[in-house]
Rosetta silent file (secondary structure, phi, psi, omega in degrees, C-alpha in Angstrom):
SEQUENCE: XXXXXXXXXXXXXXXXXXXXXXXXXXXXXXXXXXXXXXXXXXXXXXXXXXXXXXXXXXXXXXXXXXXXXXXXXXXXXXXXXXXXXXXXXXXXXXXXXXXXXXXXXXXXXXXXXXXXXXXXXXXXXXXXXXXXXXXXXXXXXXXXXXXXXXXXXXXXXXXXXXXXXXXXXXXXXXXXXXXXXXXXXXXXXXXXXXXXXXXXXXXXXXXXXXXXXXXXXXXXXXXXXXXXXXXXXXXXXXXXXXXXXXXXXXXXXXXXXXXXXXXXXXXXXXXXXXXXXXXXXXXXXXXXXXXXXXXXXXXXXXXXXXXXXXXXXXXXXXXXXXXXXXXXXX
SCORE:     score description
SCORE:     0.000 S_00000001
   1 L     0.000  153.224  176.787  335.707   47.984  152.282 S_00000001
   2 L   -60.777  170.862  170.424  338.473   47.272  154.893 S_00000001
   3 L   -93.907   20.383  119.300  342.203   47.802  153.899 S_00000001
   4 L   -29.183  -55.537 -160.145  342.587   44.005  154.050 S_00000001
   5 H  -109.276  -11.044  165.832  340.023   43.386  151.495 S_00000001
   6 H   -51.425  -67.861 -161.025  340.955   46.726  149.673 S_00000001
   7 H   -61.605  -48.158  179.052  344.670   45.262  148.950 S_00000001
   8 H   -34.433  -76.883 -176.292  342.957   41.615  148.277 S_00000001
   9 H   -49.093  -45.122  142.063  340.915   42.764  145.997 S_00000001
  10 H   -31.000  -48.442 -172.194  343.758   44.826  144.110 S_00000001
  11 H   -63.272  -54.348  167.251  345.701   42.486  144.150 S_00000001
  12 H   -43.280  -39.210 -175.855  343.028   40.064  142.168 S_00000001
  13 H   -70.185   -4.656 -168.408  342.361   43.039  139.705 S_00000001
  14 H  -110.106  -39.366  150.676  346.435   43.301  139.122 S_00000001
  15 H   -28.690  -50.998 -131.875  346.177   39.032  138.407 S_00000001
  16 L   -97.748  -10.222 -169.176  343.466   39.968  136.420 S_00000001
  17 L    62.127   27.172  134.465  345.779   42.665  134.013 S_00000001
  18 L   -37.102  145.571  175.147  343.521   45.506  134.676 S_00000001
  19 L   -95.124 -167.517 -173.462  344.832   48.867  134.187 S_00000001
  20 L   -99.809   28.958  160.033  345.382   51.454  137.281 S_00000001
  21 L  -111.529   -3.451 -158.456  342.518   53.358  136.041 S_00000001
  22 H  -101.078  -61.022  162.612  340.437   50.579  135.836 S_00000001
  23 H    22.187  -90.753  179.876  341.280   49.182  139.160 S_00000001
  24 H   -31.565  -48.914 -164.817  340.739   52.682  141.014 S_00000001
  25 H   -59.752  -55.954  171.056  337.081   52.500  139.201 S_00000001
  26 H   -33.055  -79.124 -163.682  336.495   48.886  140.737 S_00000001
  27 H   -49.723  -43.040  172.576  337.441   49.753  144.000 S_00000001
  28 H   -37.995  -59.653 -173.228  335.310   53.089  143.641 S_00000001
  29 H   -41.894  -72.919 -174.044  332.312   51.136  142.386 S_00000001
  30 H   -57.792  -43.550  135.428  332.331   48.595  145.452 S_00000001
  31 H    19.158  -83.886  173.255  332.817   51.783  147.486 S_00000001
  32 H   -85.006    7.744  173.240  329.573   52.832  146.964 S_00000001
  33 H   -72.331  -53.767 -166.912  328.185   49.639  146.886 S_00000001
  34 H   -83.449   -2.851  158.819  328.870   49.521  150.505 S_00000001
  35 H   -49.566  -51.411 -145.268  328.273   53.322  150.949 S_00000001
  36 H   -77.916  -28.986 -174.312  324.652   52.754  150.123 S_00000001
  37 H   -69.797  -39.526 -173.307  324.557   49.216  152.434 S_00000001
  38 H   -65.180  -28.592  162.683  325.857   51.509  155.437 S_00000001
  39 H   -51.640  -30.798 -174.646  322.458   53.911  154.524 S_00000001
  40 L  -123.567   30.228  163.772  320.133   51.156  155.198 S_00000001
  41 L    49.105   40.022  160.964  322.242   49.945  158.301 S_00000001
  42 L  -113.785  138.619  164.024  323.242   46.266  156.669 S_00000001
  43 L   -86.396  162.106  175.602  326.925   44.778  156.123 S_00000001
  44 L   -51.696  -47.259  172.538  327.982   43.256  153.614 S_00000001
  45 L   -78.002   -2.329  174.212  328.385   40.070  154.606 S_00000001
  46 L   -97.292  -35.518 -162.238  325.087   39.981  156.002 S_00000001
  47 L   -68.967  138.552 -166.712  323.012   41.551  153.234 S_00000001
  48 L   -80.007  146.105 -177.684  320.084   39.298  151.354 S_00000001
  49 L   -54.533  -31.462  171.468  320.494   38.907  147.785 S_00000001
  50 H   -51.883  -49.291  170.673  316.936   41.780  147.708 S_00000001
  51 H   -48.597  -20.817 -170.627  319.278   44.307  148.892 S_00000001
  52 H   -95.175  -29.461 -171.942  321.570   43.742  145.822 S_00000001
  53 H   -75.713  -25.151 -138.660  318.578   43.697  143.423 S_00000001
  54 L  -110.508  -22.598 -161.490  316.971   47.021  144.861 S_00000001
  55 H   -87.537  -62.345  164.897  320.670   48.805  144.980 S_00000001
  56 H   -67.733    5.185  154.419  320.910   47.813  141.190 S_00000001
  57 H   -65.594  -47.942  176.348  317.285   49.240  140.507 S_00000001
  58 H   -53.599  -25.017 -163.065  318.386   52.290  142.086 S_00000001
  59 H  -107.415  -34.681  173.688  321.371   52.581  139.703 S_00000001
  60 H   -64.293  -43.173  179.366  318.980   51.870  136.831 S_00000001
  61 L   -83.440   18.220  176.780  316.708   54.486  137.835 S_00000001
  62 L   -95.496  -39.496 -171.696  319.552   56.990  138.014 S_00000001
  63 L    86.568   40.759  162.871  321.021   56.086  134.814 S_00000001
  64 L  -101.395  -12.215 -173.547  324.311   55.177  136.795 S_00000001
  65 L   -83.560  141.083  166.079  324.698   51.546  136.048 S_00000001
  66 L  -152.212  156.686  169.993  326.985   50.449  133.746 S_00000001
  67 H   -36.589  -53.311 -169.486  329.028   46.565  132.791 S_00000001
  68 H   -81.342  -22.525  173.324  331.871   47.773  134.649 S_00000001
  69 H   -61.529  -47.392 -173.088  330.249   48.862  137.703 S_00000001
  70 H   -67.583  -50.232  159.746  328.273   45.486  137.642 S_00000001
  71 H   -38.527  -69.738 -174.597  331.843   43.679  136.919 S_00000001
  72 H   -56.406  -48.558  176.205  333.657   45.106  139.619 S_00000001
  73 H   -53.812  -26.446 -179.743  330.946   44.128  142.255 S_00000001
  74 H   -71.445  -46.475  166.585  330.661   40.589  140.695 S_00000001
  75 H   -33.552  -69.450  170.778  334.510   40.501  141.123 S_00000001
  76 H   -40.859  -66.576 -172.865  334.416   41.428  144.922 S_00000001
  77 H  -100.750   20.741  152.545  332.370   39.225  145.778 S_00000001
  78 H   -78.071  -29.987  177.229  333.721   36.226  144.063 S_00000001
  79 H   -63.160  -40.142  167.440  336.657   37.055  146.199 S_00000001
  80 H   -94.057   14.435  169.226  335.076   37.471  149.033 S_00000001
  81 H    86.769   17.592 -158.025  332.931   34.189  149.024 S_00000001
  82 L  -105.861   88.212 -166.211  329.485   36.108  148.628 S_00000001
  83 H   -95.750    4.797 -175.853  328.407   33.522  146.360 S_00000001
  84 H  -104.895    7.340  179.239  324.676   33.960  145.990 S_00000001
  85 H  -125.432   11.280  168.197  325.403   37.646  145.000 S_00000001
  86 H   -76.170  -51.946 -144.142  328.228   36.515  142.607 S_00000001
  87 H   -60.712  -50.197  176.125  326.076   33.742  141.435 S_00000001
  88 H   -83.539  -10.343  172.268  322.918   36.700  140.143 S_00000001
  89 H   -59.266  -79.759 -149.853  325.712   39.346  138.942 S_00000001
  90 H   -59.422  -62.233 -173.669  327.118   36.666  136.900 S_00000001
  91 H   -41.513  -47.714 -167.455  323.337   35.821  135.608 S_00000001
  92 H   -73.992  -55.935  178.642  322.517   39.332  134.617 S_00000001
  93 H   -61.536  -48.143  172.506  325.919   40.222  133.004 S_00000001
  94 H   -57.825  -13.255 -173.827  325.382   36.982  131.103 S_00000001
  95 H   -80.650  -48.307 -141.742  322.256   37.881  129.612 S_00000001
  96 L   -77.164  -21.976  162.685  322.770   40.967  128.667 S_00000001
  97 L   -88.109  -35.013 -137.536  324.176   40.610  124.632 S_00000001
  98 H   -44.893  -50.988 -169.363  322.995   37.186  123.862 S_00000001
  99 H   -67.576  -32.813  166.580  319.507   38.379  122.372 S_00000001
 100 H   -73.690  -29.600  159.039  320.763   41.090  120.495 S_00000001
 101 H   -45.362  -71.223  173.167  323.855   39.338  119.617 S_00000001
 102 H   -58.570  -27.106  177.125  321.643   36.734  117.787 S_00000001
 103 H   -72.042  -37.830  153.744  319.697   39.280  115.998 S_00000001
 104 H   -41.886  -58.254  171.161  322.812   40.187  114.545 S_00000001
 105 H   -70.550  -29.528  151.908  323.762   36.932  113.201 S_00000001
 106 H   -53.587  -26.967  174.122  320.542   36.986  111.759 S_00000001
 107 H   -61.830  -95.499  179.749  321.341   39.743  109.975 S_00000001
 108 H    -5.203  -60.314 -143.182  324.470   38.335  108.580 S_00000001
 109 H   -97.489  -56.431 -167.081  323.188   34.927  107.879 S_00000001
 110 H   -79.747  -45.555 -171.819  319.548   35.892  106.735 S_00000001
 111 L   114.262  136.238  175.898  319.460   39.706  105.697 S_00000001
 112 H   -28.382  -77.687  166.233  318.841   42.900  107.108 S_00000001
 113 H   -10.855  -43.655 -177.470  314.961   42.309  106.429 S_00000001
 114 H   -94.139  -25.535  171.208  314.357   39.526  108.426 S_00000001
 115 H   -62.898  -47.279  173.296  316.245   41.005  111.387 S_00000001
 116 H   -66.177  -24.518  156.128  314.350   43.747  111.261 S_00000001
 117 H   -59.694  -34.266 -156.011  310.659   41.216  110.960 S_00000001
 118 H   -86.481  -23.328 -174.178  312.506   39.357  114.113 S_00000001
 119 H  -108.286    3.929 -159.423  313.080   43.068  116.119 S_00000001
 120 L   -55.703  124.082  167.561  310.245   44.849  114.913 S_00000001
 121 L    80.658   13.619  144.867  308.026   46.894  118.016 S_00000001
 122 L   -89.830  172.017  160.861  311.005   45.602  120.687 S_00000001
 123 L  -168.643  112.117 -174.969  312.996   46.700  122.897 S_00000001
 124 L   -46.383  146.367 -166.271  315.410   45.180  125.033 S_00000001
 125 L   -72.310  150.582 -179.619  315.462   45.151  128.656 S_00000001
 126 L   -37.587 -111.807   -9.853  318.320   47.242  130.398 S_00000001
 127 L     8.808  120.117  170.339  321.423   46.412  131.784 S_00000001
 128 L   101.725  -34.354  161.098  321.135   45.378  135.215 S_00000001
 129 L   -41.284  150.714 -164.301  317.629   43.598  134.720 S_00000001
 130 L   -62.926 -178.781 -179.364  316.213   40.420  136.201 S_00000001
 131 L   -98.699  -15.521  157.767  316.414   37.484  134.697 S_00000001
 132 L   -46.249  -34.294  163.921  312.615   37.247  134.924 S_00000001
 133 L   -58.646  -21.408 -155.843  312.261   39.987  132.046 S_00000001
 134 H  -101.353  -11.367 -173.070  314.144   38.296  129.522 S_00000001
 135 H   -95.744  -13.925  174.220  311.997   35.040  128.513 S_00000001
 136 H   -70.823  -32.353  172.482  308.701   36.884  127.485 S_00000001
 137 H   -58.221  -43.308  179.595  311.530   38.683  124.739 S_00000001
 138 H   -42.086  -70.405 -178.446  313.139   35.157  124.345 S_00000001
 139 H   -27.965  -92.957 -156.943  309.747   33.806  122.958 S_00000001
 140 H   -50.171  -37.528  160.597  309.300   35.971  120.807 S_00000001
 141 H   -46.063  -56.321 -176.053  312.498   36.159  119.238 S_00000001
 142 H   -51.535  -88.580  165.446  312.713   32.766  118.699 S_00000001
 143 H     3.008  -57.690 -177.495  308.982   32.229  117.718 S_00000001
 144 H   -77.092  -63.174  163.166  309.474   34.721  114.905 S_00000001
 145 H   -22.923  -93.658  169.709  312.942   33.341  114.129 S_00000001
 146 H   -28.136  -10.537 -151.384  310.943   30.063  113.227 S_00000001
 147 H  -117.389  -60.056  175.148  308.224   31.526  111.633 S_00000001
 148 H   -50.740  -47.471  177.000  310.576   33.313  109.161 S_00000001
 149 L  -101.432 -166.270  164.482  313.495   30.835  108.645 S_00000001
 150 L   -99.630  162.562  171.289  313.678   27.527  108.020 S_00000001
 151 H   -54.852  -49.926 -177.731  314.899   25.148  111.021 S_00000001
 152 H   -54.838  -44.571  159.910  318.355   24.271  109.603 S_00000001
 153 H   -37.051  -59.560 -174.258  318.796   28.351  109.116 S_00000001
 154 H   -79.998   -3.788  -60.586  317.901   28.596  112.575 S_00000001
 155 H   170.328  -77.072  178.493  319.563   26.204  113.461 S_00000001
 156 H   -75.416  -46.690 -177.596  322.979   27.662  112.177 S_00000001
 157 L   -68.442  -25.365 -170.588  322.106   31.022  113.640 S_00000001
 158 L   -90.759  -38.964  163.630  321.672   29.572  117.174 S_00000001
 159 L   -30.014   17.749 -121.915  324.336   27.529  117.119 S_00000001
 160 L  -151.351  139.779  163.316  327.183   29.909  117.902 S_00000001
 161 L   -54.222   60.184 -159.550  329.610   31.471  120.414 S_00000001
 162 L   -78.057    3.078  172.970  327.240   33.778  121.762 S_00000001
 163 L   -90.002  -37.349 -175.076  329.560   34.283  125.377 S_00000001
 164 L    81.737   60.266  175.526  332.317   35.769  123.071 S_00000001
 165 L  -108.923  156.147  178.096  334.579   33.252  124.872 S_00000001
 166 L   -94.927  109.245 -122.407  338.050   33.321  123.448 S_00000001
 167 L   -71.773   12.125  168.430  339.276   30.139  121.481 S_00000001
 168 L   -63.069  -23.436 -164.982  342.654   31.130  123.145 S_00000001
 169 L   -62.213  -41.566 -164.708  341.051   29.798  126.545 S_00000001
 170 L   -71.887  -26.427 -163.884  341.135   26.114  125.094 S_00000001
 171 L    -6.181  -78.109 -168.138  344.921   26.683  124.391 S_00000001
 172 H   -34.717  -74.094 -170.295  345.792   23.948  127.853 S_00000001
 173 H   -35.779  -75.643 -167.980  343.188   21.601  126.039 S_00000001
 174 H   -57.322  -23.055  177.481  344.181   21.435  122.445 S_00000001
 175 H   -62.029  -60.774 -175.689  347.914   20.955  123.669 S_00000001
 176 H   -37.061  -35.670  179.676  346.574   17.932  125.550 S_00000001
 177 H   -93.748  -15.748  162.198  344.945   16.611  122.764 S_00000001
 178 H   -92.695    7.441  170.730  347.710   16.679  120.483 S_00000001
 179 L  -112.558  -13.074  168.703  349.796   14.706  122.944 S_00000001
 180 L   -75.465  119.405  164.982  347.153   11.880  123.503 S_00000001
 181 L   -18.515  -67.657 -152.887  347.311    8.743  121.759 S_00000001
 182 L  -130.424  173.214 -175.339  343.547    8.367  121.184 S_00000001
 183 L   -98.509  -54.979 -160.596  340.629   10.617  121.499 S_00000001
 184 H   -74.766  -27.665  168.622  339.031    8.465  124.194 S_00000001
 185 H   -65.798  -31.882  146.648  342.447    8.796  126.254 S_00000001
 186 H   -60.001  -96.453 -126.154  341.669   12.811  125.983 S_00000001
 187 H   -74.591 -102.128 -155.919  338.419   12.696  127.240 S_00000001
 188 H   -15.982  -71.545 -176.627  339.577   10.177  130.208 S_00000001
 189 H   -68.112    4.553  176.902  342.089   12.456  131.131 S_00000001
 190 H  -103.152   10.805 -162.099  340.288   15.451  130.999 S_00000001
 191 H  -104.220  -54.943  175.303  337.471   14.027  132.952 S_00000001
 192 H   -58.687   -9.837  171.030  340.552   13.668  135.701 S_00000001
 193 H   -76.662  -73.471  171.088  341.569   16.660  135.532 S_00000001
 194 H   -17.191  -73.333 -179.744  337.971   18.012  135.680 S_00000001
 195 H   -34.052  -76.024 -165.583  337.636   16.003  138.887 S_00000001
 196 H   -54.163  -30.531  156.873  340.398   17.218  140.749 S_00000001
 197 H   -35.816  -72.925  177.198  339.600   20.770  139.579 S_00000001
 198 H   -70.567   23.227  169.679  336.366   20.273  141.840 S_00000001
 199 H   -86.864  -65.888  177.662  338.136   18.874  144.271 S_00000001
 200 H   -32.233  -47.338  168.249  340.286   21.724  144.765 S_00000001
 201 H   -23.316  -75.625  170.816  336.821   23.733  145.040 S_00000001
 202 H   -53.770  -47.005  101.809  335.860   22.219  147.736 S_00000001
 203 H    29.965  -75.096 -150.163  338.966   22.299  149.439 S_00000001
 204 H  -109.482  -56.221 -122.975  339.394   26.338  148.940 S_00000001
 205 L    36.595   80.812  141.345  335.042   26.244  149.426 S_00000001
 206 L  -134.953  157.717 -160.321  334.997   28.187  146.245 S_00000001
 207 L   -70.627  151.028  165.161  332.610   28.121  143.369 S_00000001
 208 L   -81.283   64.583 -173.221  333.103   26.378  139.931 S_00000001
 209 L    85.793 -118.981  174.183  332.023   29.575  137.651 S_00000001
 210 L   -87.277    5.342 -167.681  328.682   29.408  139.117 S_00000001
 211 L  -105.472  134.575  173.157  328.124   26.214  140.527 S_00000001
 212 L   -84.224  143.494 -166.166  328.477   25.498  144.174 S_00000001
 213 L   -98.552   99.132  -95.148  330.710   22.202  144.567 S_00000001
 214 L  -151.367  168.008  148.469  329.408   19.493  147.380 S_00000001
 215 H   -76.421  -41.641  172.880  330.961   15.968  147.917 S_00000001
 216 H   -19.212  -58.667 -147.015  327.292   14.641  146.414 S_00000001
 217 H   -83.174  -35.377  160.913  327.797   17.008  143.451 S_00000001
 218 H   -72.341   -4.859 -170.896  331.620   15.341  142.887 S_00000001
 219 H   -86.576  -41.579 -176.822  330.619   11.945  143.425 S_00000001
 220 H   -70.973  -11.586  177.500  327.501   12.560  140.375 S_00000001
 221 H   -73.456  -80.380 -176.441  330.545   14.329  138.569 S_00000001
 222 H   -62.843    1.193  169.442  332.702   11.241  138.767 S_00000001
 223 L   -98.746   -6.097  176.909  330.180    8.815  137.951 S_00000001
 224 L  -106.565   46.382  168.009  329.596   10.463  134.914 S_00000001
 225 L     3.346  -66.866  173.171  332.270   10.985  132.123 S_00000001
 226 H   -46.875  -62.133  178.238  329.693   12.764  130.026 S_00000001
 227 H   -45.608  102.365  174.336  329.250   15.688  132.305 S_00000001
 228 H    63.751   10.720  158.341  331.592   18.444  130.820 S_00000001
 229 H  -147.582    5.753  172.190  333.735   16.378  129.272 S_00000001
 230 L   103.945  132.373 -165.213  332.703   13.622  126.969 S_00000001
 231 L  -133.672  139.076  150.578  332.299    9.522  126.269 S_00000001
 232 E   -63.741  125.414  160.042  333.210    8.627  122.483 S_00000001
 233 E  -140.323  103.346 -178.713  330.785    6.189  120.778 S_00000001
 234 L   102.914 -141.195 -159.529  331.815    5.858  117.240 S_00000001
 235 L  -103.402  -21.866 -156.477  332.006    8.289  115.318 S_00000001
 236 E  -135.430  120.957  178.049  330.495   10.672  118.115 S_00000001
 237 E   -88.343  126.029  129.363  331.384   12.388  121.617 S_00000001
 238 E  -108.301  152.874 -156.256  328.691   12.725  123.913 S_00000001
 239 E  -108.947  125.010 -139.952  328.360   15.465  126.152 S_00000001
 240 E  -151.823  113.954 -172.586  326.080   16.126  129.110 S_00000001
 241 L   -93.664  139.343  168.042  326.568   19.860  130.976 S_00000001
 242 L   -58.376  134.165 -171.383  326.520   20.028  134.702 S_00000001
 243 L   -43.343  176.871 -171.903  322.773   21.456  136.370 S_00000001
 244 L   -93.863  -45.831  141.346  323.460   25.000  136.702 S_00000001
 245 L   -80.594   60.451 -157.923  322.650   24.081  140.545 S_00000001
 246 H   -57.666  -13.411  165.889  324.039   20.921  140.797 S_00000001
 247 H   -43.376  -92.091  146.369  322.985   21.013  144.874 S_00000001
 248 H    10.775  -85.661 -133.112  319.935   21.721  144.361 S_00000001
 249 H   -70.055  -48.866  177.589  319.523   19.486  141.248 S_00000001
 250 L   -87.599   10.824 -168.400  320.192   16.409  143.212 S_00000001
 251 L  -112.451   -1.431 -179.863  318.375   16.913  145.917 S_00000001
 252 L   -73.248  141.000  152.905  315.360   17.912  144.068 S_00000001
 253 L  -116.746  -11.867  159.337  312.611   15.441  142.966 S_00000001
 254 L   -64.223   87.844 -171.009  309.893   17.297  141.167 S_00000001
 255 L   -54.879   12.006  143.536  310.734   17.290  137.407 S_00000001
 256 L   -75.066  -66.892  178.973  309.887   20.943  137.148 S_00000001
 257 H   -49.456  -46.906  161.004  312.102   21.731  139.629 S_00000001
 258 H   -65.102  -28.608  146.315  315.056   19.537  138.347 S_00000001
 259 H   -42.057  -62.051 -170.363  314.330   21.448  135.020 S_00000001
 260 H   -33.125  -72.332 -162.034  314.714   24.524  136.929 S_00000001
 261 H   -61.370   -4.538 -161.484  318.149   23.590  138.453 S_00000001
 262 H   -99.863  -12.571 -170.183  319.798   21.803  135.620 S_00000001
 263 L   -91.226  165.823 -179.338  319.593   24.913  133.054 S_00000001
 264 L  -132.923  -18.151  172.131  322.279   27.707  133.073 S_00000001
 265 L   -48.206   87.926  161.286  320.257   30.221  130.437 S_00000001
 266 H   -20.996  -60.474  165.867  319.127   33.128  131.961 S_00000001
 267 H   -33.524  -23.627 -142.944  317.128   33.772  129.251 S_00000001
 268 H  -121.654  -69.985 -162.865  315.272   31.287  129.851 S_00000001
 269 H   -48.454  -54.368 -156.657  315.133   29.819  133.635 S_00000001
 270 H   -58.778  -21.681 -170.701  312.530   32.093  135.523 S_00000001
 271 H   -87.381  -33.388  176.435  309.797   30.896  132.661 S_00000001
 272 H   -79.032    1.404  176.320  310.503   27.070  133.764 S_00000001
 273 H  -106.590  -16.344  168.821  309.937   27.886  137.533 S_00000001
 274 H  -110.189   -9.414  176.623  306.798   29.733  136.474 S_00000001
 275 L    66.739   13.376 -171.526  305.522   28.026  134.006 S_00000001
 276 L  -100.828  -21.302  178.657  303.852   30.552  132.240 S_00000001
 277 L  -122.934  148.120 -179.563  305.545   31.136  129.013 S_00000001
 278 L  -124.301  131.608  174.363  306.532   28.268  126.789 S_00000001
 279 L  -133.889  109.052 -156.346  309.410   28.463  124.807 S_00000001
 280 L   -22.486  146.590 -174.174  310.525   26.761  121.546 S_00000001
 281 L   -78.681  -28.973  165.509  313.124   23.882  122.454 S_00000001
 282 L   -52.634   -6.362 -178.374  315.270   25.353  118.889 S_00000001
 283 L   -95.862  -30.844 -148.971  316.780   28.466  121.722 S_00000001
 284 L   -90.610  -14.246  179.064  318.385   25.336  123.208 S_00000001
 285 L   -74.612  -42.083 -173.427  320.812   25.031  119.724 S_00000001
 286 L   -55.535  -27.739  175.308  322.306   28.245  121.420 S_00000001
 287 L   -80.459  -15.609  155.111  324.138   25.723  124.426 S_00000001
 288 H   -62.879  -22.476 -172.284  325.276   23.991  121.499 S_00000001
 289 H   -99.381   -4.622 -176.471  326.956   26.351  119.867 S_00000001
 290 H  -114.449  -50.106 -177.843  328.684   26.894  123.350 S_00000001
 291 H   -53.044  -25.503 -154.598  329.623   22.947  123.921 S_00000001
 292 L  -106.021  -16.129  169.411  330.937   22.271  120.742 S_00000001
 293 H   -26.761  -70.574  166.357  333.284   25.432  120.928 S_00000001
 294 H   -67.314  -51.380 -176.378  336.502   23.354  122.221 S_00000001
 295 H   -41.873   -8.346  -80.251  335.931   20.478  119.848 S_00000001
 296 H  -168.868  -69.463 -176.477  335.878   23.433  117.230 S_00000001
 297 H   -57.369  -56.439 -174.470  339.282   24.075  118.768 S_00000001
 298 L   -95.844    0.705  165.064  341.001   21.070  119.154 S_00000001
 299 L   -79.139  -25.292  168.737  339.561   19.464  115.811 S_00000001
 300 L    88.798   27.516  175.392  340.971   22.937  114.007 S_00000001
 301 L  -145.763  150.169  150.077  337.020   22.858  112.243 S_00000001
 302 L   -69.674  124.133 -153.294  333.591   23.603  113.021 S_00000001
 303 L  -107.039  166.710  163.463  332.369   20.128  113.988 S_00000001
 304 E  -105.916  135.043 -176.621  328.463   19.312  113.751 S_00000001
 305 E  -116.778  120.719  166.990  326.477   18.994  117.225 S_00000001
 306 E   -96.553  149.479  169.377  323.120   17.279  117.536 S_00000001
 307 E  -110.092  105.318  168.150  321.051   18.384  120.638 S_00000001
 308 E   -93.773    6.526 -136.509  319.690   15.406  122.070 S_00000001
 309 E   177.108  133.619 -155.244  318.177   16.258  125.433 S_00000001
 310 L  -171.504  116.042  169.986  316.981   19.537  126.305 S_00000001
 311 L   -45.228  -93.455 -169.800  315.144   21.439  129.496 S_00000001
 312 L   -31.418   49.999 -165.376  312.726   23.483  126.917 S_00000001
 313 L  -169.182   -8.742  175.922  312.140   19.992  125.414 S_00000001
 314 L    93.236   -0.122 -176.197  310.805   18.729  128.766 S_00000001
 315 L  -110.676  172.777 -177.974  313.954   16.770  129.986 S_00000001
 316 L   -92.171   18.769 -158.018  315.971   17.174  133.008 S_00000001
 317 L  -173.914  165.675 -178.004  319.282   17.560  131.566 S_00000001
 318 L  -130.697  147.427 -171.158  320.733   19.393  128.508 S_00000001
 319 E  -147.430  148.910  173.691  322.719   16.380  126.175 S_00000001
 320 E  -154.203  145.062 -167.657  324.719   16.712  122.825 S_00000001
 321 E   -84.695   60.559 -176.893  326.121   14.497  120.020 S_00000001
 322 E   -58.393  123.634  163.451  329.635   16.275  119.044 S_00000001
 323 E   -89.059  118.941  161.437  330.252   14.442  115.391 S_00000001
 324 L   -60.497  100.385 -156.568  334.025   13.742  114.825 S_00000001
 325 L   -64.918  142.663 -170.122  335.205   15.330  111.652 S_00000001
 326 L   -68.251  152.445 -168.485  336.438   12.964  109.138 S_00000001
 327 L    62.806   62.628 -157.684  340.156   12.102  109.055 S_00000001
 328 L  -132.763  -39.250 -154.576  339.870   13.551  112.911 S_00000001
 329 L   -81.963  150.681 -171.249  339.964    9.915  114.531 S_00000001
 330 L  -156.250    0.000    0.000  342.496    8.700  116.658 S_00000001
């Protein structure tokens, strides 16, 4: 990389509270990312997302790949704007505990026994694999999961912080929410906040985690409350997550295709663009167990989430019921 984008990129990793060994390692990593692009005579900023898949195969079949190698490169090129090779990095990285993760919690919740009926004659796909590998494994987990447990069991197992995100993250939120009158004056203001967040996106043209951010895709943002932040009815917030490709999503009319774009599961997506594997709509409790996370936080409980709306389930949207724990309302 140049010594422009050398120091850039340091600098983010020093932002980021990296140490100076881990740094070095980054910069090393992308190093040879762009060794091996100079070998097949493409730049970086020119190179097709196939070149990134073929570079990690190559690292797989070496036995060279590892999380941090895949990290640093994901890093780079959120920095440098290379957002369709941020965009599969990010996919891949994301992937890569959840099914094993869950097998765990089966353990826990269920007993050694049944985890071992739910992994018996697998084996998980690598680190650094497509996201096309992972839903014939999904199936089955799940499938077996059902066959074994009861729904409410499964239910409770899926249900869960399976990102590892840390409830410190909500910190900003729960402050917010203990200075707000009402619960519905929270959600309003966090839906303005939201907003101008994407504004700022656009503005900087940089992505929102993975989603690229359009004037379209803020205008379907601001007509919507529910999307990523919540409408009160009752007793009950509901919540409606942004397509994963919110571009895409709206410009799409073929309700396969608007399936495709509106999920964010890895696990998952490549079997609703192919159509070939069907997969219980109960894996779909797992985005629940990630929406309901801040409410979790700023109610100080684990709240109960209904999933009302669901891609596996045949809808175009993923939708959820947060239930407001008693003596909560305000």
């Amino acid at each position: 990389m140049g010594i422009l984008k050398e120091i850039q990129f340091q600098k983010y990793l020093e932002q980021r509270k990296l140490t100076i060994d881990e740094i070095k390692f980054a910069i090393h990593s992308v190093n040879e990312f762009e060794n091996y692009l100079e070998t097949k005579k493409i730049s970086f900023e020119t190179a097709e997302l196939e070149t990134l898949k073929k570079y990690i195969a190559l690292m797989i079949e070496e036995e060279k790949i590892s999380v941090n190698k895949l990290l640093a490169i994901a890093r780079y090129c959120y920095i440098t704007k290379k957002n369709d090779y941020y965009i599969y990095l990010a996919s891949i990285l994301g992937a890569r505990n959840v099914l094993p993760d869950i097998c765990e919690r089966v353990a826990h919740i269920a007993g050694e026994t049944v985890r071992n009926k739910i992994l018996q004659g697998l084996e998980f796909p690598p680190l650094g694999s497509t996201p096309e590998n992972y839903p014939a494994y999904t199936r089955v987990i799940i499938d077996r999961l059902n066959t074994e447990l009861p729904n409410v069991t499964c239910k409770k197992i899926l249900t869960w912080n399976y990102h590892r995100i840390p409830t410190e993250s909500f910190k900003e939120k729960k402050d917010r929410f203990e200075k707000s009158d009402t619960i519905d004056e929270y959600l309003m203001n966090e839906h303005k906040t939201f907003i101008e967040e994407l504004k700022s996106c656009i503005k900087e043209e940089k992505l929102w985690y993975e989603q690229k951010i359009t004037p379209a895709v803020l205008r379907f943002v601001q007509n919507n409350q529910e999307i990523c932040t919540g409408v009160r009815q009752s007793n009950k917030i509901y919540l409606t997550k942004i397509p994963y490709d919110p571009k895409q999503y709206l410009e799409e009319n073929d309700p396969n295709l608007k399936s495709y774009y509106a999920c964010h599961c890895p696990l998952v997506r490549s079997a609703l663009l192919e159509g070939k594997i069907k997969i219980s709509p109960n894996f779909c409790y797992c985005s629940s167990g990630y929406e309901k996370l801040v409410f979790d936080v700023i109610f100080e409980e684990s709240v109960e989430v209904d999933l009302l709306e669901s891609v596996l389930n045949g809808d175009n949207r993923c939708r959820f019921a947060i239930k407001i724990p008693k003596g909560k309302m305000k």
